[in-house]
Residue frames relative to the residue before (quaternion, step in Angstrom):
aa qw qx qy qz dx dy dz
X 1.0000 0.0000 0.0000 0.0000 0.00 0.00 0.00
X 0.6221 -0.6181 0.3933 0.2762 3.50 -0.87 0.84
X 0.8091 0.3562 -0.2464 0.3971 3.29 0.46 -1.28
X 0.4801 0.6625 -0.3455 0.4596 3.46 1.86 -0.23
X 0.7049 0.5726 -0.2227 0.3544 3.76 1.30 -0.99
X 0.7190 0.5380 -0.3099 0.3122 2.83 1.57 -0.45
X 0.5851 0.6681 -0.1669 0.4283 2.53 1.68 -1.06
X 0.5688 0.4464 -0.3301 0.6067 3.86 1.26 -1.02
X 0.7391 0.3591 -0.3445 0.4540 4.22 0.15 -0.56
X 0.6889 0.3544 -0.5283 0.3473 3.74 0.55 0.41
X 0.3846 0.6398 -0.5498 0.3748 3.66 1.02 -0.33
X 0.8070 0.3728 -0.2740 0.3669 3.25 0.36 -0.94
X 0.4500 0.5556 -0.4428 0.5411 3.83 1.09 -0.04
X 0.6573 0.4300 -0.3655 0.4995 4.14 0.22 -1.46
X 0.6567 0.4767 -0.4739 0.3420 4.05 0.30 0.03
X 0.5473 0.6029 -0.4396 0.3790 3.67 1.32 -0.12
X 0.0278 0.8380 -0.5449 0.0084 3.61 -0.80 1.17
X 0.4028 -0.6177 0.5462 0.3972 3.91 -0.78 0.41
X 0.0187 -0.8367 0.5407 0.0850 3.26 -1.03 1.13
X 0.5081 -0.8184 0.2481 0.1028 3.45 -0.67 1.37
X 0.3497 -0.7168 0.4241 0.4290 3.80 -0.10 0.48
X 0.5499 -0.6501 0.5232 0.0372 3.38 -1.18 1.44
X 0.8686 0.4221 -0.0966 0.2409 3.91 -0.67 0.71
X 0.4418 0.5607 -0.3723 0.5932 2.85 2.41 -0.55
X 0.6945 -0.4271 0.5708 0.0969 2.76 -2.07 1.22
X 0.0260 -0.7769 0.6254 0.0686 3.69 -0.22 1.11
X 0.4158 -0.7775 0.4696 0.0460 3.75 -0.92 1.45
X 0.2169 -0.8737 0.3842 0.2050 3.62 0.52 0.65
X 0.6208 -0.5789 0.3863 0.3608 3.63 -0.47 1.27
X 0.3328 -0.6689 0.5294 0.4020 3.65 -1.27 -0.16
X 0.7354 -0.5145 0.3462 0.2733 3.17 -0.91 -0.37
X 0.3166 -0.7190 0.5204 0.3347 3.93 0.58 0.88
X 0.6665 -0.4678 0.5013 0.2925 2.91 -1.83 1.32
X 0.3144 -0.5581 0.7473 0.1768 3.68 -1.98 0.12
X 0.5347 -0.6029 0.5524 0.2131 3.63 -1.14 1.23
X 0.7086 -0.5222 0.2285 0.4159 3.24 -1.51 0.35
X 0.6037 0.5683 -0.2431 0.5035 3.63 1.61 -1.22
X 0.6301 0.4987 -0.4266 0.4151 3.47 0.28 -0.35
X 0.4679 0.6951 -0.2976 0.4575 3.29 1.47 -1.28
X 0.8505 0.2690 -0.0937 0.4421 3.40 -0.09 -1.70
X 0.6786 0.3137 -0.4181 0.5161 4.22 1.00 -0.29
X 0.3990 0.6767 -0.4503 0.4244 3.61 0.65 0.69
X 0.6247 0.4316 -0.1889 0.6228 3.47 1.13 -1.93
X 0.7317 0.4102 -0.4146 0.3527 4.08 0.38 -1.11
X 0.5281 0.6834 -0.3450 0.3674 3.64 1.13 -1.05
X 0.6620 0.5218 -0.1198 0.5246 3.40 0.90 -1.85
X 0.6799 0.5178 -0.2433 0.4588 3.87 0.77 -0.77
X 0.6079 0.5999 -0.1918 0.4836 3.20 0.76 -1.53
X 0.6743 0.4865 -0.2592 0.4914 3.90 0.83 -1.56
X 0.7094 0.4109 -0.2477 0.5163 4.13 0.66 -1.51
X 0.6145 0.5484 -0.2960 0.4838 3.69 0.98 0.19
X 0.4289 -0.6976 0.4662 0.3347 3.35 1.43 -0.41
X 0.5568 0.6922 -0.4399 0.1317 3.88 1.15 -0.79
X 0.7435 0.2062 -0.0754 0.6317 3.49 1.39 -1.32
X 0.5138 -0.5847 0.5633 0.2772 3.35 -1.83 0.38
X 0.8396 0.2056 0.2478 0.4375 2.45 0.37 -2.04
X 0.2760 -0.7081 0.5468 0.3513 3.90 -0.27 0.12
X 0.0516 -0.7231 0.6868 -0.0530 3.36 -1.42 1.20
X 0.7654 -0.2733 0.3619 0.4567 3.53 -1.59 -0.58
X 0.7622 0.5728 -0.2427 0.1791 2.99 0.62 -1.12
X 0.6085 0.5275 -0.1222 0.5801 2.91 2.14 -1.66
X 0.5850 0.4214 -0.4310 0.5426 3.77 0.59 -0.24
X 0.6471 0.4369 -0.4353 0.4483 3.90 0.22 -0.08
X 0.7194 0.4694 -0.3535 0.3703 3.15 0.73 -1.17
X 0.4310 0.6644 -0.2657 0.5497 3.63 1.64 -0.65
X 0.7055 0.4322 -0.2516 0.5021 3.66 0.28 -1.05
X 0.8887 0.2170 -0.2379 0.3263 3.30 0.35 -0.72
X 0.5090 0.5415 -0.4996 0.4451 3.38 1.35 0.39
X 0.5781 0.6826 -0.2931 0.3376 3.29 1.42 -0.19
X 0.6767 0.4376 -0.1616 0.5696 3.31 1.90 -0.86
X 0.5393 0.4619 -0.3853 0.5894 3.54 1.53 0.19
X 0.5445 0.5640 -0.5353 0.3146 3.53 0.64 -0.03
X 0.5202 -0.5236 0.6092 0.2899 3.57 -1.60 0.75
X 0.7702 -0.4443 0.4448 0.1072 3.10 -1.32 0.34
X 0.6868 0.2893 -0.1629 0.6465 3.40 1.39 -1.50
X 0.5139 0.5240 -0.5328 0.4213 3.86 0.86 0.52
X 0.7544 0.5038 -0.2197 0.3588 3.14 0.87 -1.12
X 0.3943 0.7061 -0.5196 0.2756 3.79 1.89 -0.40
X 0.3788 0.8685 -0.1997 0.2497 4.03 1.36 -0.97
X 0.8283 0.2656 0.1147 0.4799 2.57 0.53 -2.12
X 0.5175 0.5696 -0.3625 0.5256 3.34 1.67 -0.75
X 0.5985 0.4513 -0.4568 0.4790 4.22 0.72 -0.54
X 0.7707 0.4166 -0.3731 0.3054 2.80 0.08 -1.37
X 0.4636 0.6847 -0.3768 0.4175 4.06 1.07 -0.85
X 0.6309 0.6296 -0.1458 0.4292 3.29 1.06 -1.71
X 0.7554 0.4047 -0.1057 0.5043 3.56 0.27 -1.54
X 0.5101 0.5944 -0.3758 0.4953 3.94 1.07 -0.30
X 0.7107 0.4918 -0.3209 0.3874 3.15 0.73 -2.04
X 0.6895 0.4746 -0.2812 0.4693 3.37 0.56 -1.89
X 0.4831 0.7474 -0.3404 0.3037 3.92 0.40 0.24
X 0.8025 0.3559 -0.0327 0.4778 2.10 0.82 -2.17
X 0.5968 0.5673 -0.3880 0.4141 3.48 1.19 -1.43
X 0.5870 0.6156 -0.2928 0.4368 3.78 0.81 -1.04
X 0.6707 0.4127 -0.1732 0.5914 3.80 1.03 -0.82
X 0.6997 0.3264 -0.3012 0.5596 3.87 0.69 -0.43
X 0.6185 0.4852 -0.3991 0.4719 3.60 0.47 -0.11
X 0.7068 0.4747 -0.3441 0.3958 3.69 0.84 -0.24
X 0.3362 0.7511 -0.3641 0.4362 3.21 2.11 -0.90
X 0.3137 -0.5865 0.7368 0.1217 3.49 -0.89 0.88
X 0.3250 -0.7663 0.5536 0.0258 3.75 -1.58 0.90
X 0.3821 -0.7591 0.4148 0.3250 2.91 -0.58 0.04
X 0.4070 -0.5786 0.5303 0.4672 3.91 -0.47 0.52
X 0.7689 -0.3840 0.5089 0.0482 2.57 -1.94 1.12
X 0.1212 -0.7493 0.6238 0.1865 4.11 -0.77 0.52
X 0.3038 -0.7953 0.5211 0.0610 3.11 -1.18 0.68
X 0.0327 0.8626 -0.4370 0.2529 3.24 0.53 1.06
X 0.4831 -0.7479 0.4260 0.1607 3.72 -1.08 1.55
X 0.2906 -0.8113 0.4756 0.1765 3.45 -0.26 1.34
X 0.0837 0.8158 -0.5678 0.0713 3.97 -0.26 1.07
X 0.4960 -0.6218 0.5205 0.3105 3.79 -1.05 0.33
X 0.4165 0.7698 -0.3950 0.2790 3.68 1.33 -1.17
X 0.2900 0.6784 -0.6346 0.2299 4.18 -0.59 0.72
X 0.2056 -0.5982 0.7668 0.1087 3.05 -1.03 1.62
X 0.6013 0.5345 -0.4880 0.3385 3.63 0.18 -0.65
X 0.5176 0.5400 -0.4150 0.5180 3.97 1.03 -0.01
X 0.7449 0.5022 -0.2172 0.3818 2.86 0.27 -1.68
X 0.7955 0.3147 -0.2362 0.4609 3.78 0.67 -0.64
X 0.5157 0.5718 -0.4255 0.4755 3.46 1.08 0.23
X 0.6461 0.4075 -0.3589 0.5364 3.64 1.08 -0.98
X 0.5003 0.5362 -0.5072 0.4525 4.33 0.56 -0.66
X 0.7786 0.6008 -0.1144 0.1403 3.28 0.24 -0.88
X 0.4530 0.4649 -0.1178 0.7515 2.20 2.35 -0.23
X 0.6586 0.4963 -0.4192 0.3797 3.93 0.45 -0.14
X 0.5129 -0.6648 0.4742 0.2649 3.57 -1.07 1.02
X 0.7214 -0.5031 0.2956 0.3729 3.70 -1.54 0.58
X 0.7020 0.4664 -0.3376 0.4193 3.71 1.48 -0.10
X 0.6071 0.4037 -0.4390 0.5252 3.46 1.21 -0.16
X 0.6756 0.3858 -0.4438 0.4447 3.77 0.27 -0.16
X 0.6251 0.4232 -0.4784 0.4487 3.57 0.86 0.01
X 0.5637 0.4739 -0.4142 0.5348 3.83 0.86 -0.23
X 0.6859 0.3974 -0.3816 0.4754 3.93 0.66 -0.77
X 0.6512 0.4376 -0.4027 0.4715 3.83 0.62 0.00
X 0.4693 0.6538 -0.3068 0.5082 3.54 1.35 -0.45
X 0.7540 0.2339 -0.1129 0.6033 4.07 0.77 -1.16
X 0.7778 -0.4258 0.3207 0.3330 3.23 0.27 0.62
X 0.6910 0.5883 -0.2290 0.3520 3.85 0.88 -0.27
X 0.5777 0.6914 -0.4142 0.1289 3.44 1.00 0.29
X 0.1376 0.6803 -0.6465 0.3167 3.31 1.46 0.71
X 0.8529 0.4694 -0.1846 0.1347 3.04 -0.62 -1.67
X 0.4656 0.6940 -0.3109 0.4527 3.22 2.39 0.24
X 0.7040 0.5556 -0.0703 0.4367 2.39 1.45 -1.39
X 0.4678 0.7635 -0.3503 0.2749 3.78 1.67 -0.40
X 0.2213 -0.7576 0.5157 0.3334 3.66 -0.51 0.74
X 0.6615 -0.3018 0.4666 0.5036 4.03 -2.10 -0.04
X 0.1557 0.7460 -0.6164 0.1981 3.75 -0.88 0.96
X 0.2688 -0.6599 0.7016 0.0049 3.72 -1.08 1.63
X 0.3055 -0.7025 0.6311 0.1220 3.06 -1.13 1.01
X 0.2533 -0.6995 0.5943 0.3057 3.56 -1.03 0.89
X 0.0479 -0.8678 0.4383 0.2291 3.62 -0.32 0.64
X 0.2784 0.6673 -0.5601 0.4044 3.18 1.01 1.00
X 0.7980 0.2249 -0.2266 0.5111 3.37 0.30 -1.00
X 0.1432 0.7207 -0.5037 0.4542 3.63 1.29 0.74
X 0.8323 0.3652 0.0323 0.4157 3.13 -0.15 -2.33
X 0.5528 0.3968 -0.4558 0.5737 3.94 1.27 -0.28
X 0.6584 0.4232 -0.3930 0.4828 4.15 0.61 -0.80
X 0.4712 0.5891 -0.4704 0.4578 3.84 0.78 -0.41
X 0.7427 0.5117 -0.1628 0.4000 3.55 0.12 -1.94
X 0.5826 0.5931 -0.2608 0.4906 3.70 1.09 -0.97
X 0.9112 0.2968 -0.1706 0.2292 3.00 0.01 -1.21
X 0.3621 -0.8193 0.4248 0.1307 3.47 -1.03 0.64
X 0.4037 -0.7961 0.4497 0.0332 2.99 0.04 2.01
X 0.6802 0.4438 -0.2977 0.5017 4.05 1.03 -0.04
X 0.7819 0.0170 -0.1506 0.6047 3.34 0.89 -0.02
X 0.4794 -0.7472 0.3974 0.2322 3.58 1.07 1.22
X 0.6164 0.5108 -0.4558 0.3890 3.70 0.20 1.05
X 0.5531 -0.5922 0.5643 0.1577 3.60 -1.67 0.86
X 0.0966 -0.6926 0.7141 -0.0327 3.33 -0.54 1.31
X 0.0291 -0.7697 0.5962 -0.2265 3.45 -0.19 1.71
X 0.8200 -0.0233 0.2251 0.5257 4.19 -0.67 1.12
X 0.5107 -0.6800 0.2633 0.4554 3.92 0.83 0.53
X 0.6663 0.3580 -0.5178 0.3997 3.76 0.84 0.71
X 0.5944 -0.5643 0.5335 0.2090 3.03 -2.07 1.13
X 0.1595 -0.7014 0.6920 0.0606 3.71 -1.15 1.07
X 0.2588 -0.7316 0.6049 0.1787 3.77 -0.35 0.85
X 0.0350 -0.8639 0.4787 0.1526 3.51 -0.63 0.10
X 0.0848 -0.8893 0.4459 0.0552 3.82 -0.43 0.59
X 0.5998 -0.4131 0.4362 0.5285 4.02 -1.38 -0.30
X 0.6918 0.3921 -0.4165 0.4406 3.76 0.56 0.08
X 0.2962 0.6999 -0.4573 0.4619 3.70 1.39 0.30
X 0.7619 0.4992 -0.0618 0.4080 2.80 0.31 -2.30
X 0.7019 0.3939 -0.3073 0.5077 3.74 0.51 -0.71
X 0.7058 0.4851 -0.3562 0.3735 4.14 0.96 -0.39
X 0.5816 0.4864 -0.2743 0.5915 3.42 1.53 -1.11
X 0.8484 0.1082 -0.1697 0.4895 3.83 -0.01 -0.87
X 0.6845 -0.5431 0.4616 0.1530 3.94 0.22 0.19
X 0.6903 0.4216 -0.3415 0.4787 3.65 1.38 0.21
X 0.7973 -0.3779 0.2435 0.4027 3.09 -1.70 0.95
X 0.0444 -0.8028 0.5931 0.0421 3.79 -1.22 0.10
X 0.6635 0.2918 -0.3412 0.5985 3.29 1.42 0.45
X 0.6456 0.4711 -0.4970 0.3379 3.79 -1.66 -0.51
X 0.8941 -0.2088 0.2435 0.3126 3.45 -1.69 -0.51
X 0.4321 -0.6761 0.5197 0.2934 3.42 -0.65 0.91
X 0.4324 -0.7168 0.5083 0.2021 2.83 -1.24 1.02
X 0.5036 -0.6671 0.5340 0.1274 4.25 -1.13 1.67
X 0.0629 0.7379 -0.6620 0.1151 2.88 -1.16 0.86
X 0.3421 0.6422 -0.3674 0.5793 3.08 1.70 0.72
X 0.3061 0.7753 -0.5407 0.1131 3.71 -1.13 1.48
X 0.2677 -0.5793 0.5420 0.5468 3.98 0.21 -0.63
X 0.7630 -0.3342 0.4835 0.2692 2.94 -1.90 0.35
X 0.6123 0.3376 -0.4239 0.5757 4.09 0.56 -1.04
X 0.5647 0.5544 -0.4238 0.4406 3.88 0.05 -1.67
X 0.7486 0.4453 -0.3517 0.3430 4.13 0.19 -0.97
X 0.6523 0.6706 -0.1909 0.2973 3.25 1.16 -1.32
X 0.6435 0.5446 -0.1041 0.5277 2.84 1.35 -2.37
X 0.6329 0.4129 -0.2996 0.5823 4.18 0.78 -0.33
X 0.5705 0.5538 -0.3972 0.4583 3.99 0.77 -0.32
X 0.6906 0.5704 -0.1282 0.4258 3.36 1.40 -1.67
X 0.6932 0.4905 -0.1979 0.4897 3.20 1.36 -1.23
X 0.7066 0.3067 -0.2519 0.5859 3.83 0.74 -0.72
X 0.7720 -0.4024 0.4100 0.2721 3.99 0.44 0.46
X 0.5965 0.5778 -0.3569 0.4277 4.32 1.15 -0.73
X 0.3770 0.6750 -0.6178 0.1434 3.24 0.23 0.25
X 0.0347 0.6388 -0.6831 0.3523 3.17 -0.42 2.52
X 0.1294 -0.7290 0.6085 0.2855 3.47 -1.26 0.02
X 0.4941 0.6263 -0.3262 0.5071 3.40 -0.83 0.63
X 0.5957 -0.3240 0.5106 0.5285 3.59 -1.84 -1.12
X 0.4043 -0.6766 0.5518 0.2723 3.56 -1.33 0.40
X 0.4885 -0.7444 0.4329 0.1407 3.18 -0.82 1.39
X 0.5489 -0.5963 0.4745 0.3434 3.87 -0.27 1.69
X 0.5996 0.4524 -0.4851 0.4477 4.35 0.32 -1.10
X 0.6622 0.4816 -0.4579 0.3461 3.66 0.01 -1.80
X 0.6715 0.4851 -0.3783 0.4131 4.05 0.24 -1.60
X 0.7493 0.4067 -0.3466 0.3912 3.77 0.32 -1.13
X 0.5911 0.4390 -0.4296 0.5229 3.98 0.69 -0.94
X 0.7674 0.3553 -0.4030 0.3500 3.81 -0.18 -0.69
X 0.5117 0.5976 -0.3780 0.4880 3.97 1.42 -0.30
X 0.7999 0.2881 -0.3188 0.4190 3.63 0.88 -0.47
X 0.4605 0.5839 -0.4973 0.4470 3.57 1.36 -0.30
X 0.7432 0.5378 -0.2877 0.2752 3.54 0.63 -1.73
X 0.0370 -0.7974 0.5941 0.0988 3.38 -0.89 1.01
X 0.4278 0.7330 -0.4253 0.3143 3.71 0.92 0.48
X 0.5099 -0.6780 0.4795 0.2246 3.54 -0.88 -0.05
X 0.6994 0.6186 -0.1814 0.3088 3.05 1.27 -1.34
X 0.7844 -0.3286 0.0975 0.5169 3.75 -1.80 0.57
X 0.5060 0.6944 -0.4253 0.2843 4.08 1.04 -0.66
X 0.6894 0.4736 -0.2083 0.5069 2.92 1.13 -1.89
X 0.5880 0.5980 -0.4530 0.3025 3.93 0.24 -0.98
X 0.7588 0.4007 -0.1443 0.4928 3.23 0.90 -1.69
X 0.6102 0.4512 -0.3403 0.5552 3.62 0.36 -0.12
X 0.6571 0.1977 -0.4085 0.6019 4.19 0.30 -0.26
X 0.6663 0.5850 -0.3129 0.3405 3.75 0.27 -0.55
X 0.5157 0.2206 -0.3427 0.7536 4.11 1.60 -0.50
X 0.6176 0.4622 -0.5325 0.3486 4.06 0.05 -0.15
X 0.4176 0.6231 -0.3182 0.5797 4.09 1.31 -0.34
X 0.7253 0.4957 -0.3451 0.3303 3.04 0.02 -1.57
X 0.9214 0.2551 -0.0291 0.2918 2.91 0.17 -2.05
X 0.6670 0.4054 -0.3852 0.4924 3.50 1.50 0.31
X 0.7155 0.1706 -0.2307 0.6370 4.13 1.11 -0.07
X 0.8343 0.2787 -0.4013 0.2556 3.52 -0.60 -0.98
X 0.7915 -0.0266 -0.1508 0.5917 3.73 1.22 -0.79
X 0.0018 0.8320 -0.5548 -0.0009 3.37 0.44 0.80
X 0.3049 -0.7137 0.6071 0.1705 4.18 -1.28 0.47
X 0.6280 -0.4095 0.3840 0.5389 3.81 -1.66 0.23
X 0.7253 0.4145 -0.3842 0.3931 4.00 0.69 -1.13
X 0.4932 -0.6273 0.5109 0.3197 3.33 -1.91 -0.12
X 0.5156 0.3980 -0.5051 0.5662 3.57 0.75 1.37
X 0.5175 -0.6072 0.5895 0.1264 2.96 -2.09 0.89
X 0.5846 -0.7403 0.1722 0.2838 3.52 -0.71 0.64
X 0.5219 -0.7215 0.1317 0.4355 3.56 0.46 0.20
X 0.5717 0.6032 -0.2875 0.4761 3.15 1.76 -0.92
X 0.3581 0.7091 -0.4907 0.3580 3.34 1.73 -0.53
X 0.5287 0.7113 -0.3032 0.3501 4.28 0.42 -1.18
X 0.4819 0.7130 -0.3477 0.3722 3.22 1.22 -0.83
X 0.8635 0.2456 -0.1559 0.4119 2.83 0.34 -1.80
X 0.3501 0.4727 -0.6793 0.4388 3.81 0.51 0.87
X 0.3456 0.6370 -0.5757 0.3785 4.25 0.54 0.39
X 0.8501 0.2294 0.0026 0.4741 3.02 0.07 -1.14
X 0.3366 0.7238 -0.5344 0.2777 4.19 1.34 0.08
X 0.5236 0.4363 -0.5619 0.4687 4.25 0.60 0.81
X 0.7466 0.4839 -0.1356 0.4359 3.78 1.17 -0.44
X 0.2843 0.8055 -0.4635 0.2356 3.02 2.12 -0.08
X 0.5601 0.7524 -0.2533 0.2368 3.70 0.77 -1.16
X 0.6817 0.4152 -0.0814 0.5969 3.01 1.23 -1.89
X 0.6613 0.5564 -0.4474 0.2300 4.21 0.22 -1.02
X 0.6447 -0.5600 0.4136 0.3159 3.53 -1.42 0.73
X 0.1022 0.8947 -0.4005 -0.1692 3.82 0.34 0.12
X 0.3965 0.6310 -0.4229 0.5156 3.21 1.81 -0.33
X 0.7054 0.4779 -0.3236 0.4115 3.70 0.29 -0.72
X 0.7166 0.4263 -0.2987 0.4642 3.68 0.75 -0.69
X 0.6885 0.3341 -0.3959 0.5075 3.55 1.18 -0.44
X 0.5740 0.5484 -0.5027 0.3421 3.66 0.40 0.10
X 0.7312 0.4105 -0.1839 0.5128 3.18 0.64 -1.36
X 0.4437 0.7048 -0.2629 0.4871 3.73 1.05 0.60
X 0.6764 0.4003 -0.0854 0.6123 2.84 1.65 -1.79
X 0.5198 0.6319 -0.2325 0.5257 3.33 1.21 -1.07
X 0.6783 0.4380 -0.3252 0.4922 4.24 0.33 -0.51
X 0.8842 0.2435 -0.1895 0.3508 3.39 0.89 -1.46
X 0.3335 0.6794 -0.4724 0.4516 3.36 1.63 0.45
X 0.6072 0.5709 -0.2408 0.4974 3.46 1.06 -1.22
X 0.7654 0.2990 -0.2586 0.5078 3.78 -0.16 -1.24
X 0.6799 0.3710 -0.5172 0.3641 3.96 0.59 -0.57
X 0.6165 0.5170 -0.4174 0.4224 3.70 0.84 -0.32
X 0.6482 0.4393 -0.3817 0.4911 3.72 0.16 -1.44
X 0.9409 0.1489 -0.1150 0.2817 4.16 0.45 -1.01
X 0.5502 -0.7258 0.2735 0.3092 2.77 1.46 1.71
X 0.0000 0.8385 -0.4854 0.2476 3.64 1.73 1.25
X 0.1580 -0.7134 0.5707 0.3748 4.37 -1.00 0.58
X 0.6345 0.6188 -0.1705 0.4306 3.65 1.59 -0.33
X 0.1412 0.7372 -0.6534 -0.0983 3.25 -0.32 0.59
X 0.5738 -0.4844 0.6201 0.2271 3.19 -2.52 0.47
X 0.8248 0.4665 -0.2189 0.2328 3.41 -1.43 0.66
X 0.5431 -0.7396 0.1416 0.3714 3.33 -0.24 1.08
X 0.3783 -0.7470 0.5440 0.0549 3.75 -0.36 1.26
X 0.4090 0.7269 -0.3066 0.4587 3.74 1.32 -0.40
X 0.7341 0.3490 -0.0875 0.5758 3.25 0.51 -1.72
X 0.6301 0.3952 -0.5212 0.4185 4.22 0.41 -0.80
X 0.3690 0.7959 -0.3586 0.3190 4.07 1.41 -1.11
X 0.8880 0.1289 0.1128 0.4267 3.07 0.41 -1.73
X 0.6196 0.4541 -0.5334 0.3542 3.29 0.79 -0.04
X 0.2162 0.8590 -0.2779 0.3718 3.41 1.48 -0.39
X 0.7666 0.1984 -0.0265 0.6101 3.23 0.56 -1.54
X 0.4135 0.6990 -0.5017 0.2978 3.81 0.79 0.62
């Protein structure tokens, strides 16, 4: 069963961890510098105590502190301003020797099942019976899942976006639209799915499902109206269906879905029958391409599936 496959092939993806080299000498930071006032209600605090005046610090003594501090002249304060001085130049001297750490490098991607199953989770027994009805109940069935995008960005680098296969440890992993339909659960055969409309055609469907955005449609607007919406109807299909789109199956670096994306509410009586394995591959396939050819830190496309077919 599909919605069973996905669910048995991520366990095995959540076991990938970054393991760290063991043994390096860990250099404790210095201490950040103290300002000129800290400087000087330190000395009063410390005075006040060898004087017998205070026990304890309260409200009362930190005011009195504060304001002898704002009555001070200037040439009292020339003191505290060195000493403030000579800390900094210490300290900056002492952090600059501090060895760093390098910098991770990690593949910046919009892609979050962990979104995507938090909002399901929230949908009553009639919209998930209508979303099993069009072809979507994988995505009921999806579990709360952090991408590691390190090993994202090593399956990015791997893969070969011209003849769509993972060059994993010297063996070659073809991948295909029947990939896509075992790991995530969507159709791989019938009618390609359009993304072809005019600008009015785009608008008049914005008007009709409720988007009236200009621009890309922002991923928040789709999710807040998914949890208000208790209906079932063509509103709801097309709204959880660009909310899919743009956080797992084709999701981008930004947090909006594309606009031409609208299109395919054209054709949302046929949702049932359209090839979706094909649109989310060849999706993945574009932005594998543009993050390489344009030296891109983001790629497009669903990173979920490169995760796990991997481990096939």
């Amino acid at each position: 069963m599909k919605t069973t496959r996905i669910l048995y092939a991520t366990r095995s993806m959540e076991r990938v961890e970054n393991i760290e080299k063991q043994g390096a000498v860990q250099v404790p930071p210095p201490k950040r510098s103290v300002g000129l006032f800290l400087i000087y209600y330190k000395k009063q605090l410390e005075l006040m105590k060898s004087k017998g005046i205070v026990d304890k610090i309260s409200t009362t003594v930190k005011k009195e502190i504060r304001e002898k501090w704002m009555n001070l002249d200037e040439d009292s304060k020339l003191e505290y301003k060195k000493e403030a001085r000579e800390n900094f130049e210490k300290y900056a001297n002492l952090s600059h020797n501090i060895p760093r750490k390098a910098r991770k490098v990690s593949l910046y991607t919009r892609c979050a099942p962990n979104r995507v199953h938090l909002t399901v989770s929230n949908l009553n027994e009639r919209q998930r019976f209508v979303l099993r009805e069009m072809g979507f109940g994988s995505m009921l069935d999806l579990r709360s899942i952090q991408l590691n995008r390190d090993f994202c960005k090593w399956l990015v680098d791997h893969f070969d976006h011209n003849s769509c296969a993972l060059d994993i440890c010297g063996r070659r992993l073809p991948i295909s639209t029947k990939d896509v339909e075992f790991i995530l659960g969507v159709k791989s055969s019938g009618v390609d799915v359009s993304i072809v409309a005019s600008a009015e055609e785009i608008n008049h469907i914005c008007q009709q499902h409720g988007v009236n955005v200009v621009g890309d449609i922002p991923i928040n607007l789709l999710e807040g109206k998914l949890k208000e919406m208790k209906t079932s109807g063509k509103e709801f299909v097309g709204c959880f269906v660009l909310f899919v789109l743009g956080t797992l199956l084709c999701p981008t670096p930004k947090p909006y879905i594309k606009r031409s994306f609208i299109s395919i509410l054209l054709n949302i009586d046929e949702f049932k029958s359209l090839n979706w394995a094909k649109l989310v591959l060849d999706f993945l396939i574009r932005g594998v391409r543009k993050y390489k050819e344009k030296n891109r830190v983001g790629v497009s496309g669903c990173l979920l599936f490169l995760m796990v077919i991997c481990r096939k």
